[in-house]
KOLDREN-538557 format. One record per residue (C-alpha): residue number from 1; x, z, y. Coordinates in nm, 3 decimals. Example, Ala and Ser with C-alpha at 12.3 -4.5 7.8 and 13.67 -1.06 7.14 Angstrom:
BEGIN
seq->1	xx->1.230	zz->0.780	yy->-0.450
seq->2	xx->1.367	zz->0.714	yy->-0.106
This chain:
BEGIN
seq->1	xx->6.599	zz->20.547	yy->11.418
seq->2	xx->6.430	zz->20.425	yy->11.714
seq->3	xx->6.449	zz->20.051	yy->11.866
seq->4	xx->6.730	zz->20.159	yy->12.089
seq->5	xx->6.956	zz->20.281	yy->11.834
seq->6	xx->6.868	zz->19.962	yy->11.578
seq->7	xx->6.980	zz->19.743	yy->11.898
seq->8	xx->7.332	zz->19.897	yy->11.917
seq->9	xx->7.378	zz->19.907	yy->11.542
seq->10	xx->7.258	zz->19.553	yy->11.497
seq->11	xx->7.551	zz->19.400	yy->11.788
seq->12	xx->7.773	zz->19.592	yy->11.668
seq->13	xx->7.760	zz->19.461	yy->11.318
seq->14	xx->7.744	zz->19.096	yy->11.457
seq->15	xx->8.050	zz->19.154	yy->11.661
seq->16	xx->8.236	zz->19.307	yy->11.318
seq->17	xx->8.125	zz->19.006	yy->11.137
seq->18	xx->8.246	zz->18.792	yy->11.411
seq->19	xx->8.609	zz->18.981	yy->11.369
seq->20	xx->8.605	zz->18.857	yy->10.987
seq->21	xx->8.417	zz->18.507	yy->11.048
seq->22	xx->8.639	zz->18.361	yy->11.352
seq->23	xx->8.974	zz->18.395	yy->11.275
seq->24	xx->8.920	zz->18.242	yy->10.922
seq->25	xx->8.737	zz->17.953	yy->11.094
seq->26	xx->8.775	zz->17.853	yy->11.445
seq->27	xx->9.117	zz->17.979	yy->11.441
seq->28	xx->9.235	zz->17.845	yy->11.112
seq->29	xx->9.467	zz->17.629	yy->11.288
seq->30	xx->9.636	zz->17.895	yy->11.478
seq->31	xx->9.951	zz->17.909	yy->11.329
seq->32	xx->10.068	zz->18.255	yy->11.519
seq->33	xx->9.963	zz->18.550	yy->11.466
seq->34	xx->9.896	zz->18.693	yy->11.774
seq->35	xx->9.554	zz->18.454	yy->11.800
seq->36	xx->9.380	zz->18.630	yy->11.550
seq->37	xx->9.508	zz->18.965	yy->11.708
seq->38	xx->9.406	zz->18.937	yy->12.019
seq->39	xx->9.022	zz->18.842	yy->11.934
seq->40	xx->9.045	zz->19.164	yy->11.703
seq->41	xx->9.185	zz->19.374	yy->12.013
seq->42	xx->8.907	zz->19.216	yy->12.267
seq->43	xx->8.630	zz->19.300	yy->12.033
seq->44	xx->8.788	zz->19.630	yy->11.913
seq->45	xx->8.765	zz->19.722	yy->12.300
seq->46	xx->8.385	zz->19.568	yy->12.351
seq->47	xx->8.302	zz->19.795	yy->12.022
seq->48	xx->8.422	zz->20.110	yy->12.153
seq->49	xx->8.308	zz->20.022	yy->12.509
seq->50	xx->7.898	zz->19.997	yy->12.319
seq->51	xx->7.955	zz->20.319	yy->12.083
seq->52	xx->8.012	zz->20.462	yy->12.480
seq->53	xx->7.712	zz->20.336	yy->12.626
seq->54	xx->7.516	zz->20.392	yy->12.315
seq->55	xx->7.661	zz->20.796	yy->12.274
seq->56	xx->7.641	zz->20.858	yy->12.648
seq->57	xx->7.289	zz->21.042	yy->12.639
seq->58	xx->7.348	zz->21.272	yy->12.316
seq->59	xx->7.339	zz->21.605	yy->12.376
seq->60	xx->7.487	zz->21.871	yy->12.144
């Protein structure tokens, strides 16, 4: 794996462990639902948005 492909993998664990750490933390006190929700949408799209960048120059 070279440096470029440990870069991708590396934010795109943090942002995965952000999805479990945040909403059982900083929004605690969010009684609805839909706070938690939307975080996990908005980083659900950023995720998918990096596995494009980072799959853009395979070849098969």
């Amino acid at each position: 794996m070279g440096k470029r492909e440990a870069f991708w993998l590396i934010i795109c664990g943090l942002l995965i462990l952000l999805a479990y750490i945040i909403p059982y933390t900083i929004l605690t006190d969010v009684a609805k639902w839909y706070g938690s929700f939307l975080l996990w949408v908005l980083l659900g799209f950023v995720i998918i948005l990096f596995n494009i960048i980072f799959t853009k120059d395979w070849r098969s």
